[in-house]
C-alpha positions in Angstrom: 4.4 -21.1 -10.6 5.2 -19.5 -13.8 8.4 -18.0 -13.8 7.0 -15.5 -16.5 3.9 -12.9 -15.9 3.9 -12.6 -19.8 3.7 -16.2 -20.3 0.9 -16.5 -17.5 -1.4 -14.5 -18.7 -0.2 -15.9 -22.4 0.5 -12.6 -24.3 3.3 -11.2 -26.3 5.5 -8.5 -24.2 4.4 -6.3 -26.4 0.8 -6.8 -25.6 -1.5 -3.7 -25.2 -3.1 -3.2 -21.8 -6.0 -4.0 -23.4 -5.3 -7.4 -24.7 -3.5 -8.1 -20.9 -7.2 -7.2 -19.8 -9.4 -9.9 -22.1 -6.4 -12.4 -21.4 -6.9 -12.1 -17.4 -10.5 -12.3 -17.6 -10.7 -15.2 -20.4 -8.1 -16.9 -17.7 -9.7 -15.6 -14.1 -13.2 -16.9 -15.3 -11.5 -20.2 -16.4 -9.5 -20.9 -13.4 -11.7 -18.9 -10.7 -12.6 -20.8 -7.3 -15.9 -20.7 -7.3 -15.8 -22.4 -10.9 -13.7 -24.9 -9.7 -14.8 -25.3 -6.0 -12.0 -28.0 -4.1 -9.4 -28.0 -7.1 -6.4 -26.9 -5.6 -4.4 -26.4 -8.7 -6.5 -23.7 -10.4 -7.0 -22.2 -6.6 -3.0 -21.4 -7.3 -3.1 -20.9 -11.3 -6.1 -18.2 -10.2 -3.7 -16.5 -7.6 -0.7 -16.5 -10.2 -3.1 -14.8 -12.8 -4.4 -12.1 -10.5 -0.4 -10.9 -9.7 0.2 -11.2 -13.2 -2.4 -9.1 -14.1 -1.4 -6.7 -11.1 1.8 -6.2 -12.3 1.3 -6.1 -15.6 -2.1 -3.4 -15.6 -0.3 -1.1 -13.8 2.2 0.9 -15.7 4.9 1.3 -13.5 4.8 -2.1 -11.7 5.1 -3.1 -15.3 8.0 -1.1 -16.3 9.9 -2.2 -13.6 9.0 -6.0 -14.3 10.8 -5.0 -17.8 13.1 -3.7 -16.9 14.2 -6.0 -13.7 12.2 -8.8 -13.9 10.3 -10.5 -10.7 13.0 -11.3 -8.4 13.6 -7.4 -7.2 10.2 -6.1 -6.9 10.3 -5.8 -3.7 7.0 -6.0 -2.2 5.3 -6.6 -5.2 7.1 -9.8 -6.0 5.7 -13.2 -5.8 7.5 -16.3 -4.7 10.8 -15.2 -6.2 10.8 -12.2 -4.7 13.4 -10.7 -2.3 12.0 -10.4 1.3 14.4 -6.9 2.5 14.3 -5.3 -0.9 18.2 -4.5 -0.9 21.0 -4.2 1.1 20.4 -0.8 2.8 16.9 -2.7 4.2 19.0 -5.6 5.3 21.0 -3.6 7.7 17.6 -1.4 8.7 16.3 -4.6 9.6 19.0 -6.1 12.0 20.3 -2.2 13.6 17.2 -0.3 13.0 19.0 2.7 11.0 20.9 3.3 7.8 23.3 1.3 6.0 26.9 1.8 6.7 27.3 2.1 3.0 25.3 5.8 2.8 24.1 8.1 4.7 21.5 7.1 7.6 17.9 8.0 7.1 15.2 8.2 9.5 12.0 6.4 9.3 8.4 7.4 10.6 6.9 10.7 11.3 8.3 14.2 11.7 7.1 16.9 13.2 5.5 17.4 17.0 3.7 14.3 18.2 0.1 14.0 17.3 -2.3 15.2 20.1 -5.4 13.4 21.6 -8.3 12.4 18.9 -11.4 15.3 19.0 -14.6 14.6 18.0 -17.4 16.7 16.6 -20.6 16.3 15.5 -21.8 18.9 12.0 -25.0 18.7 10.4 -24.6 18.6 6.7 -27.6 19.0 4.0 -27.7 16.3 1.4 -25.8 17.9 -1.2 -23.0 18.9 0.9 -22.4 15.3 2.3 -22.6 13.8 -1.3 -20.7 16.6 -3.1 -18.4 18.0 -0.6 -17.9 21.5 0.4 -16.3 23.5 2.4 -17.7 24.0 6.4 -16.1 26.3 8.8 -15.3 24.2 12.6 -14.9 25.6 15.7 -13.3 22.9 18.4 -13.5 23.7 21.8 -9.9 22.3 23.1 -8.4 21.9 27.0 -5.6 24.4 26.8 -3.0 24.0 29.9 -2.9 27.2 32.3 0.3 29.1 32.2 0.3 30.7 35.0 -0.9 26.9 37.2 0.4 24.6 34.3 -2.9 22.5 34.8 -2.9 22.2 38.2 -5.9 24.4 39.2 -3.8 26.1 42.5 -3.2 29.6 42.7 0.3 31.4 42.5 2.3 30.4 45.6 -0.1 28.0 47.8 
C-alpha cells in the first residue's frame, strides 16, 4: 500500500479538487474489479484509490491528512491507522470511562429513556409526500392511572 494518498492517486499536494477528481476516475476505471475480474492486485490498488480519493475530496478529512498525516486519523485511516484513536480511548476501552489524565466524560444518550415505538398511518396527497409539508398528528397513547397506577382496581380493594 502506498504510504502516500498524494502519490496514489499521482497528484501534486497542491492539486485542486478537481484534478484529485479526473485522477480517481482515470485510476478507478483503470484498476476497477469488474475491468480486471480475478486480479488480485488491482482488487487492492482499486481499494487504496477509493480511500485516497475519500480522504482527499473531502475538505476536512484532507486537512487533517496535511496536517497529521495517515497514521492518526482515527477511523478514517487505512492500514497505518491507530485502532483507539488516542490515549483517553485507550483507557475508555479497558475501564469504560474517562482517562485518568482529564476529566471523565460520559458516553451515549441523555435525557429520559426513549418510550415504546408508535405507529400511525396519514394519508398524504402527491405533492406533500414528494415536497414535504407540514401535517398536524394526533397519537392516541396508554397513559398509566394515577389514582390505580395501571392496575385497573379501585381505591382500597
Amino acid at each position: 500500500m502506498s504510504a502516500d494518498h498524494y502519490e496514489t492517486l499521482g497528484v501534486a499536494r497542491t492539486a485542486t479538487a478537481e484534478e484529485i477528481k479526473k485522477a480517481y476516475r482515470r485510476l478507478a476505471r483503470e484498476h476497477h474489479p469488474d475491468a480486471n475480474q480475478g486480479d488480485v492486485a488491482a482488487e487492492t490498488r482499486f481499494k487504496e484509490i477509493a480511500l485516497a480519493y475519500e480522504v482527499l475530496s473531502d475538505p476536512d478529512k484532507r486537512a487533517h491528512y496535511d496536517r497529521f498525516g495517515d497514521s492518526s486519523m482515527g477511523g478514517m485511516g487505512g492500514a497505518g491507522g491507530d485502532p483507539f484513536g488516542g490515549v483517553g480511548d485507550i483507557f475508555d476501552a479497558f475501564f469504560g470511562g474517562g482517562s485518568p489524565f482529564g476529566g471523565g466524560r460520559s458516553r451515549g444518550p441523555s435525557g429520559p429513556p426513549r418510550g415504546p415505538e408508535v405507529e400511525a398511518v396519514m394519508t398524504l396527497d402527491f405533492v406533500d409526500a414528494v415536497f414535504g409539508g407540514a401535517h398536524e398528528l394526533t397519537v392516541r397513547t396508554a397513559v398509566r392511572c394515577g389514582d390505580c397506577d395501571g392496575s385497573g382496581a379501585a381505591e382500597g380493594s
